[in-house]
MDTraj code that builds the backbone (N, CA, C; nanometers):
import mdtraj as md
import numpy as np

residues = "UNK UNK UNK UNK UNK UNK UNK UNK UNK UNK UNK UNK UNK UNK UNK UNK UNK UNK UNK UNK UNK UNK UNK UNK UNK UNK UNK UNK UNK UNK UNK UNK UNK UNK UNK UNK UNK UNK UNK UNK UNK UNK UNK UNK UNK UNK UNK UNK UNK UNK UNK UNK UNK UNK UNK UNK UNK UNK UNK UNK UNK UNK UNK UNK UNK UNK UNK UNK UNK UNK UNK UNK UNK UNK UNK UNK UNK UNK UNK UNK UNK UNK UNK UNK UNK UNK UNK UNK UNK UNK UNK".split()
xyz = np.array([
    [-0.2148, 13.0400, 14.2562],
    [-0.3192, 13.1384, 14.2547],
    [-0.3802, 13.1520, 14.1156],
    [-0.3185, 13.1597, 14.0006],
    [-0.3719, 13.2021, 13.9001],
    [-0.4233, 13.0357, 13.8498],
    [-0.3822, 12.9246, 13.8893],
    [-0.4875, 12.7974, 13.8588],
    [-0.5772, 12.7829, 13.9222],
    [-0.5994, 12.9234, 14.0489],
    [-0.7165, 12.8553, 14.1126],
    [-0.8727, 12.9455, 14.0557],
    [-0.7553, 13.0666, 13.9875],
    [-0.8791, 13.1672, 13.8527],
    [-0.8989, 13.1108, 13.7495],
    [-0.8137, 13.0563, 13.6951],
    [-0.8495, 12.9805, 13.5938],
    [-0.9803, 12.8463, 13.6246],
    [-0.9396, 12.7928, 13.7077],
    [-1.0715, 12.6838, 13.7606],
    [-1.1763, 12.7380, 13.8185],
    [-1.1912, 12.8359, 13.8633],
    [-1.2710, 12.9559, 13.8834],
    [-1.3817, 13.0110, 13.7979],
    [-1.2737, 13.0382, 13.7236],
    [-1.3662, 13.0892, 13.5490],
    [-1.4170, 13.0003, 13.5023],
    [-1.3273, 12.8602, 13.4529],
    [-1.3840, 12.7812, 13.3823],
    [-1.5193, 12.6776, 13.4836],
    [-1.5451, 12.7042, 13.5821],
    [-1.6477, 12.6547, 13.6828],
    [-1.7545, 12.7607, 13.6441],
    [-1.7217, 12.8663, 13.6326],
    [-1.8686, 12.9991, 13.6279],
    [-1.8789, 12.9794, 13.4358],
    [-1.8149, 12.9359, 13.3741],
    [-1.8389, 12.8874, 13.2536],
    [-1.9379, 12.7996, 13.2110],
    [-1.9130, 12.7074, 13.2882],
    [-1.9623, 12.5668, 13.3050],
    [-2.1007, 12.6092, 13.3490],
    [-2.1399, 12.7063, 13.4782],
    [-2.2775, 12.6919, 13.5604],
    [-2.2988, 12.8015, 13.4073],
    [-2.2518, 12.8635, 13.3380],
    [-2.3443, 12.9920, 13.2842],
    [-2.4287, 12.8784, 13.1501],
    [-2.2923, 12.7722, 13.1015],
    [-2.3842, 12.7379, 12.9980],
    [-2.4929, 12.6477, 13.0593],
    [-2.4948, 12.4994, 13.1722],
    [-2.5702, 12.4559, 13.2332],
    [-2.7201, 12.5169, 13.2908],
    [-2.7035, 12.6748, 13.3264],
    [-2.8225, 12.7652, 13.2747],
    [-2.8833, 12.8254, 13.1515],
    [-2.8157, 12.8716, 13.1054],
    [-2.8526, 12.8502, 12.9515],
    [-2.9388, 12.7109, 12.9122],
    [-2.8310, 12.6212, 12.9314],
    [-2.9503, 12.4745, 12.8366],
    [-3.0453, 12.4896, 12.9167],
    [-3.0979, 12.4938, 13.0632],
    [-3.1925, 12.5354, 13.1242],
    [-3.3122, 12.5960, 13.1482],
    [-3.2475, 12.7186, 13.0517],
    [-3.3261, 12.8114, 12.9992],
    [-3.4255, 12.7728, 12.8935],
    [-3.2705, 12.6797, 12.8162],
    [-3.3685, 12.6847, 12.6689],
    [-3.3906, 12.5407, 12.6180],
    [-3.4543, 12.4865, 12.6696],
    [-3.4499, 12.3443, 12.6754],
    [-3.5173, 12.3016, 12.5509],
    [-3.4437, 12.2281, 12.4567],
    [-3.4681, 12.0983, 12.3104],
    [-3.4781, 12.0057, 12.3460],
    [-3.5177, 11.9086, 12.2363],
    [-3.5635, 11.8033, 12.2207],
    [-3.4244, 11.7246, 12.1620],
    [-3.4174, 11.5980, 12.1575],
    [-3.2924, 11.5466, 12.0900],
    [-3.4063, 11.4199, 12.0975],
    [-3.3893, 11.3955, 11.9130],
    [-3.4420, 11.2400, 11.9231],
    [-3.3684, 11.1554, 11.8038],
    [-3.3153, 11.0240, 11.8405],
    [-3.2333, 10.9593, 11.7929],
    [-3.3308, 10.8442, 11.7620],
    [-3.3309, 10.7966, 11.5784],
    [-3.4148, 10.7176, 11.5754],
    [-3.2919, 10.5984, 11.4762],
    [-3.3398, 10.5004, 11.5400],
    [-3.2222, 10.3538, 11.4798],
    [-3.2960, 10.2410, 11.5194],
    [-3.2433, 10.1636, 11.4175],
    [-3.2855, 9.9942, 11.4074],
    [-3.4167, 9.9947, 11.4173],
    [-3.5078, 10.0741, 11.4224],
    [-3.6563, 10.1326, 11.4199],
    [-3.6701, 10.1662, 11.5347],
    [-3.6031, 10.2024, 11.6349],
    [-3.6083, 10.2295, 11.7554],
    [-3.6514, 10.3646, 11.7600],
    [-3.7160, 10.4557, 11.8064],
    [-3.7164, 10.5798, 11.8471],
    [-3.7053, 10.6463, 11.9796],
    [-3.6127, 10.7203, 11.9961],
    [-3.5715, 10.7491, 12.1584],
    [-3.5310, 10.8928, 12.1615],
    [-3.6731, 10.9836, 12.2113],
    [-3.6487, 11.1310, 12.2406],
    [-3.6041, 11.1291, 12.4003],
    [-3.5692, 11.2639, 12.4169],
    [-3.5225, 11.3335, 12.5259],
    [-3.4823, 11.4718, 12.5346],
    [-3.4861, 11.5141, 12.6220],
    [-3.4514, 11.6783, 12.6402],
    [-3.3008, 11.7232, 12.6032],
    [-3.2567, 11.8151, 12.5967],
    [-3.0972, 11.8486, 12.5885],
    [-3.0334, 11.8229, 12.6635],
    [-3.0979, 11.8051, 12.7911],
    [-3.0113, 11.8386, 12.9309],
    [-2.9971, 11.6540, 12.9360],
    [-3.0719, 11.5943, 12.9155],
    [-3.0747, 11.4707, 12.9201],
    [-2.9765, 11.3809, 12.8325],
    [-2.9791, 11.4310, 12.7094],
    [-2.8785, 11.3849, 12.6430],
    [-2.7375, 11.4215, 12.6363],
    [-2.6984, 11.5414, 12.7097],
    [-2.5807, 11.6250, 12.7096],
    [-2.5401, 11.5107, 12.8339],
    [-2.6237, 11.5004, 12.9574],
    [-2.5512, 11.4300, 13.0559],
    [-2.5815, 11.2369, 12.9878],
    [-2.6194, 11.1639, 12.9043],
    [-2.5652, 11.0252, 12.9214],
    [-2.4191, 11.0828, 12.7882],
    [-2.4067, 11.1986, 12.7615],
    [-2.2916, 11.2128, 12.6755],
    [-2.1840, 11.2067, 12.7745],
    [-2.1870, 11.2538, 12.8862],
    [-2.0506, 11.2828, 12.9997],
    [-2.0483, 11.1702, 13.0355],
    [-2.1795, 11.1171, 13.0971],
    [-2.1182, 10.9971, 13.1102],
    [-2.0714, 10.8505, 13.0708],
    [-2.1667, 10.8796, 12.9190],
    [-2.0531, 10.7879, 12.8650],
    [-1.9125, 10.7900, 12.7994],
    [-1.9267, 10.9167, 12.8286],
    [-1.7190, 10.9748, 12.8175],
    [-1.6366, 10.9313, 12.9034],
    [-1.7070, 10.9425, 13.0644],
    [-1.6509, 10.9246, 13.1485],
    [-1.6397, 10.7571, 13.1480],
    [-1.7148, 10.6580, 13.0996],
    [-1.7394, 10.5188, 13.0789],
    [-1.6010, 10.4381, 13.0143],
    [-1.6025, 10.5428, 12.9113],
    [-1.5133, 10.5148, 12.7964],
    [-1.3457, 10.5956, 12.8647],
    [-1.3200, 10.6921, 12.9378],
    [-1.2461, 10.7037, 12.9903],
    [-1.1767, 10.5725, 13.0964],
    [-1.2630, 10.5457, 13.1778],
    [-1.2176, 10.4316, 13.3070],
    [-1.1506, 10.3093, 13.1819],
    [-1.2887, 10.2441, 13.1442],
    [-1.2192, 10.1443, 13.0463],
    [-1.1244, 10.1536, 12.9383],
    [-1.0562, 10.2842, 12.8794],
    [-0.9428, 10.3106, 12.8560],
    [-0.8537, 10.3098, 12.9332],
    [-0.8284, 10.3079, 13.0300],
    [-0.7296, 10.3428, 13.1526],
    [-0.6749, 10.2034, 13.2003],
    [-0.8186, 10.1259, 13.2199],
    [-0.7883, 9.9553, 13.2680],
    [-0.7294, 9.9076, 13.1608],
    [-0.7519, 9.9266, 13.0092],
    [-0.6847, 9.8467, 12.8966],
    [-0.5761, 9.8984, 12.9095],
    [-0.5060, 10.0665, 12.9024],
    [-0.3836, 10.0523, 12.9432],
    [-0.2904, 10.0011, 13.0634],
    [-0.3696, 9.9835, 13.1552],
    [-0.2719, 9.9311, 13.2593],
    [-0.2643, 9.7458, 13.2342],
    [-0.3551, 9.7132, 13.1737],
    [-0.3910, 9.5764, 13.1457],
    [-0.2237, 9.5118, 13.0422],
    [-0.2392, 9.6341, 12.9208],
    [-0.1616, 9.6512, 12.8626],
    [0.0140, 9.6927, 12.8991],
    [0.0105, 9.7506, 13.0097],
    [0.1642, 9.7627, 13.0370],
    [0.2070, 9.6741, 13.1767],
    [0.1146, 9.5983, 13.2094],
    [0.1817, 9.4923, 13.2894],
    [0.2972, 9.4377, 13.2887],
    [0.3354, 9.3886, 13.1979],
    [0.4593, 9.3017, 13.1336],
    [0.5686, 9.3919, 13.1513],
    [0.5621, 9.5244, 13.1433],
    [0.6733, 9.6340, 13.0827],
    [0.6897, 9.6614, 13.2825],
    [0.6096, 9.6680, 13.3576],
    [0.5898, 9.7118, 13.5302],
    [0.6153, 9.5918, 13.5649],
    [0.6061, 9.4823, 13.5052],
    [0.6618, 9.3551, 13.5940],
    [0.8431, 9.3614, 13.5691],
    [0.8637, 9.4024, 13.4653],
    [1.0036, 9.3813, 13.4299],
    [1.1126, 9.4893, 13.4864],
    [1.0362, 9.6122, 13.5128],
    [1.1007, 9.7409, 13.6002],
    [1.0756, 9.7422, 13.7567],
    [1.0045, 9.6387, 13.7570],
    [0.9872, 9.6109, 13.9127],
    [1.1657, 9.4517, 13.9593],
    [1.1474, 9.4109, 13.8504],
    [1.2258, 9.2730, 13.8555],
    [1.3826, 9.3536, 13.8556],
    [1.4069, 9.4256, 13.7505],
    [1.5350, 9.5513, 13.7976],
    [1.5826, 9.6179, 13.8730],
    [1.4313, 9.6524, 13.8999],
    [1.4793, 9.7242, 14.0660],
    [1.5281, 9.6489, 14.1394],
    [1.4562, 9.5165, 14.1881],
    [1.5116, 9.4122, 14.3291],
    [1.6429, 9.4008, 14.2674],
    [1.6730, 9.3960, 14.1163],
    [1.7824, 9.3161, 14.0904],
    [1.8735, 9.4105, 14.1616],
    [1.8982, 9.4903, 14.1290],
    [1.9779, 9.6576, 14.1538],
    [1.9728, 9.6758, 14.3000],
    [1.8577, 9.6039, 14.4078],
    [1.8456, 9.6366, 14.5451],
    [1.9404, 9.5675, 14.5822],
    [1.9323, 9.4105, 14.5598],
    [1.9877, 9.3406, 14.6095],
    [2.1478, 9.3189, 14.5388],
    [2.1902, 9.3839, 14.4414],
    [2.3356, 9.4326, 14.3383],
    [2.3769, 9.5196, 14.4962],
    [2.3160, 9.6014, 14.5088],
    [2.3697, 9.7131, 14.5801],
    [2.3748, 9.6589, 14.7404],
    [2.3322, 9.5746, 14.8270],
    [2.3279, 9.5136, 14.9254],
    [2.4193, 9.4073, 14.9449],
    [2.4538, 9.3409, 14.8032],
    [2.5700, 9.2333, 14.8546],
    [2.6988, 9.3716, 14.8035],
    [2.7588, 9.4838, 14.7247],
    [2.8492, 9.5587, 14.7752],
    [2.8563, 9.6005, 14.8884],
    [2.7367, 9.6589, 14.9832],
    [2.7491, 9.7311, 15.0861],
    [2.8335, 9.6347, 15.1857],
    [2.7296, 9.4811, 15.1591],
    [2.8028, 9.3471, 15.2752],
    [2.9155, 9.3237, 15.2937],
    [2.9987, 9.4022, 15.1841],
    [3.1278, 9.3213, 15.1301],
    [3.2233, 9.4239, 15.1880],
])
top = md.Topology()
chain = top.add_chain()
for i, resn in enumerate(residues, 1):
    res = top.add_residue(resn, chain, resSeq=i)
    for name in ("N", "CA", "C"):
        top.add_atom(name, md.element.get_by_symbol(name[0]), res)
traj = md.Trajectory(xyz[None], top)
């Protein structure tokens, strides 16, 4: 109950500031390599999430990429230990 106030709140958090930028809508302009590239707040706040969220997934695949070796070898223990424990039972 009290995680479902807490996600609650922090959801009516979320819509109060999402109205707010709404309200008060800026400009954001990023200028590089001579490039110049404006946009609104609301515009740049969301390719920010989602390139968080971008950079999240492909963190996640490098770690699992990364602990293969360590899940192949606790998988190879286990059978060992299945089949340890199957020739006692046989016996």
């Amino acid at each position: 109950m009290v995680r479902l106030l807490i996600f609650l709140g922090l959801l009516c958090l979320a819509a109060l500031g999402l109205a707010w930028l709404a309200d008060h809508p800026g400009q954001v302009v990023l200028t590089w390599g001579g490039y110049r590239i404006e946009a609104s707040a609301s515009v740049a706040l969301g390719v920010v999430v989602a390139l968080a969220v971008v950079i999240a997934i492909l963190w996640g695949i490098i770690r699992f990429v990364f602990r293969i070796p360590s899940l192949v070898t606790l998988a190879r223990r286990g059978a060992g230990a299945r089949k340890g424990s199957r020739l006692c039972r046989a016996a």
